[in-house]
N, C-alpha and C positions, 0 to 999 in steps of 0.2 A: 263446671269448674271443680278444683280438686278442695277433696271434703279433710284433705288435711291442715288442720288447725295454724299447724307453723307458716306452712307456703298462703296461708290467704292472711296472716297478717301480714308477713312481709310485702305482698301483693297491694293490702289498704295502705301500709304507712308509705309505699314505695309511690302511690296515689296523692294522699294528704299529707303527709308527715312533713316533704318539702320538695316542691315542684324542679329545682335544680337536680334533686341528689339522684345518683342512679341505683338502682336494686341492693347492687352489690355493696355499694358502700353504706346506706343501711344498715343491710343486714351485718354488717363491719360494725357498728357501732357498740360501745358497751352496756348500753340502755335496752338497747333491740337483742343482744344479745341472751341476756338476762330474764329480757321475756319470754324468749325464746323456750330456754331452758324452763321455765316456767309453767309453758305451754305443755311439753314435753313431760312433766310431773307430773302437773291436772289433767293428763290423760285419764285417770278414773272416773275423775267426778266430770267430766265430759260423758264419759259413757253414762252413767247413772242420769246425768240428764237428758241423753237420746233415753232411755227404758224412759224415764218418767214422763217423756212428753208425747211417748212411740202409747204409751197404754192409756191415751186421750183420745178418743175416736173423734175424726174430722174425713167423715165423708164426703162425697164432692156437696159442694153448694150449704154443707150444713156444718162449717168448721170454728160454731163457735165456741166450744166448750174448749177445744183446743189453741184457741185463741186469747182466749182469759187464761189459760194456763201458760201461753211463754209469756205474755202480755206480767204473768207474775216474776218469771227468771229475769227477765229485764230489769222487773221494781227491784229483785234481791239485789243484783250488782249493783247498783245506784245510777241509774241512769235516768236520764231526766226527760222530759216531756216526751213520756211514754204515755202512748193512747192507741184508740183503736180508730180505722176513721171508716168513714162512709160508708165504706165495701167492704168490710169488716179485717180489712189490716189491720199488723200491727207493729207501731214504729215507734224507735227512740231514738234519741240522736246525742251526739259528744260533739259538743264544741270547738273549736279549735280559736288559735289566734285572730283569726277573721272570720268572715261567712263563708268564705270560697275558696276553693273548689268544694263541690258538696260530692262525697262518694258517697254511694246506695251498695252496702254488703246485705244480700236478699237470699233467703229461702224460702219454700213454699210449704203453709200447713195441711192441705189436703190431699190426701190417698185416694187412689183408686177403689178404694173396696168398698163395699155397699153400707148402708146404718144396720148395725147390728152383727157387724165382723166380731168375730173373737178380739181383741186389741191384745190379750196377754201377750207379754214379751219372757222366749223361755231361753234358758244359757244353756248351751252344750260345751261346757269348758271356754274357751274365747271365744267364740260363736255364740250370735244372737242371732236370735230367729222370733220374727211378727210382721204382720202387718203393715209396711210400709218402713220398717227399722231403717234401711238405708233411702229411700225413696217418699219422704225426703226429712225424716225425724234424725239423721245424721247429720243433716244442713243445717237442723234447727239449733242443733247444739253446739255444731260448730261456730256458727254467727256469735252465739251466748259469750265462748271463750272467748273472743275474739277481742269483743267487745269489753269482756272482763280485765282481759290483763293490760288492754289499753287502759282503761281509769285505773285497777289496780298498780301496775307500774307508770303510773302516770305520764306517759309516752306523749310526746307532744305533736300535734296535729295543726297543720297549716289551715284548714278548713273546716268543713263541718261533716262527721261520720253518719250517715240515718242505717240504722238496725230495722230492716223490713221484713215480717213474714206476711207472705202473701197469700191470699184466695183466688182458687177458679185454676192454679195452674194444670191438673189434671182434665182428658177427655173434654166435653162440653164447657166446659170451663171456659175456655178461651182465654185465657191470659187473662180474666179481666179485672183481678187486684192489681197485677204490672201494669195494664192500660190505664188502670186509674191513677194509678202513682204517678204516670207521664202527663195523662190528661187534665188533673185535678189538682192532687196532694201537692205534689213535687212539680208543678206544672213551670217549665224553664231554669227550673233552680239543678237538675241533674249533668254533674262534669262528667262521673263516672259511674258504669252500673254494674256488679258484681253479681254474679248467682251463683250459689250453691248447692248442686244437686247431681243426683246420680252416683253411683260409684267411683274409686280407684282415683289415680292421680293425674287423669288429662287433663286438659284445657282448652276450651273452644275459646278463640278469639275473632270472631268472626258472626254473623250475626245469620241465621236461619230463616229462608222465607218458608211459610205455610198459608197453605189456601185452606179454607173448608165449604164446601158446599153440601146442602141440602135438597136434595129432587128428589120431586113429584110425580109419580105416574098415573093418569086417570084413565075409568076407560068407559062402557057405560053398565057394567054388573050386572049379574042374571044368574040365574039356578045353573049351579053346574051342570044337569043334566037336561032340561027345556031349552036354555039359551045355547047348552055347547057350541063351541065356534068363536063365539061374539070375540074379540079381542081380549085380552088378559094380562092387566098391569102388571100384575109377579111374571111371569112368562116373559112379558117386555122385559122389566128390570132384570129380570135372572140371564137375560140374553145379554143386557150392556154389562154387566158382572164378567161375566164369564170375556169379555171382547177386552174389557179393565185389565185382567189378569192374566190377557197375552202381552200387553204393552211391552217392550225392551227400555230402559231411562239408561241413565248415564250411569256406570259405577264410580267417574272421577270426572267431575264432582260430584258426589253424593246425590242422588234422587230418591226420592222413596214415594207409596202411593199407598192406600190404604181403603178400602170400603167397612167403614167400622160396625154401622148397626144398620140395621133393618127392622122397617114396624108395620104396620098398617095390615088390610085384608078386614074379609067380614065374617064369614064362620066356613068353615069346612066344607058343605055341599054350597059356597056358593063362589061365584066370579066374581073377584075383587073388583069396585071399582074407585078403589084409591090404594 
């Protein structure tokens, strides 16, 4: 979704704001407008809170340090029944005239990089550069705005807004603070689910299947050089690899395939047997 602040308000209020009105006429209005222009001001202190939340290290599976820190940008704006829950989310929510429709504006707090990355964020004129700055610490601050100049300009909301940053969206991750959010938190209360991530100004409206699998290769190990011969789990796997990255997929619609990590084997002179 596009990490530009103006197009995903208009996107929530065009959601909650009032289930008849359409986009355009919204963003017509002199309330929406205003915020708008708003938006557009607080462009600074938007950046300063991507640096602030971008030099919080949240490696995968250990993002909590990063987690009490927007879990704080939230408390500044004033928002209310902000918490962290299970799976170490963290949500607040705005109000509206009823309960429902409930929209989810979501970003994700973990980075791909390991514990112990550099996290400093350096300026090269308008250019930042660190650690996950746009992926996905520009989400994080986008949501903040978002969030801010709806109570700030007191914008009015037919339903109920929940402010999600989530865990596990990188690598092994698996989704599994958005799973939880479906499964548990927010378990049948979600109209609409917004995410904020990635670069630039598209917009995916459409929803992405992905598989993951894990396999196993055994075989029965031996001295590389007494047992030679015997069968050889790497040798196996390096043959289904290599058979993987002849496949042809579709370019329309989009396929993609990946072999991400490889682990196992016992020591150097000997014949794996896992």
């Amino acid at each position: 979704m596009s990490q530009s602040p103006i197009l995903l308000l208009t996107a929530v209020l065009g959601f909650a704001a009032s289930a008849s009105a359409a986009s355009d006429q919204i963003a017509a209005r002199k309330d929406v407008k205003a915020a708008l222009e708003s938006v557009e001001a607080g462009e600074p202190d938007t950046i300063e809170r991507q640096v602030r939340l971008c030099e919080v290290p949240a490696p995968p599976f250990r993002e909590e340090l990063r987690a009490k820190a927007f879990r704080k940008e939230l408390q500044r704006i004033g928002m209310k029944k902000v918490r962290i829950d299970g799976a170490g989310n963290v949500l607040g929510e705005i109000a509206g005239r009823s309960a429902g429709p409930v929209v989810v504006l979501s970003a994700h707090l973990d980075t791909v990089f390991p514990a112990g990355t550099d996290v400093t964020v350096v300026r090269e004129g308008k250019l930042l550069k660190g650690p996950g700055i746009v992926d996905d610490c520009r989400g994080l601050a986008v949501i903040v705005t978002v969030a801010q100049t709806i109570l700030s300009q007191g914008l009015p909301l037919a339903g109920t807004l929940v402010i999600a940053a989530t865990v596990g969206e990188e690598g092994e991750g698996n989704l599994r603070g958005v799973r939880h959010l479906f499964e548990a938190e927010l378990a049948d209360r979600v109209d609409a689910f917004i995410t904020v991530d990635g670069a630039g100004d598209d917009v995916t409206n459409v929803g992405v299947g992905s598989e993951r699998y894990r396999v196993t290769y055994r075989g029965p190990g031996g001295h590389s050089f007494w047992a030679f011969g015997l069968p050889n789990p790497i040798h196996a796997l390096g043959r289904a690899i290599a058979k993987i990255a002849d496949l042809q997929v579709s370019a329309d619609p989009k396929v993609t395939f990946n072999v991400g990590k490889i682990e196992g084997g016992t020591s150097v002179n000997s014949i794996p047997f896992r």
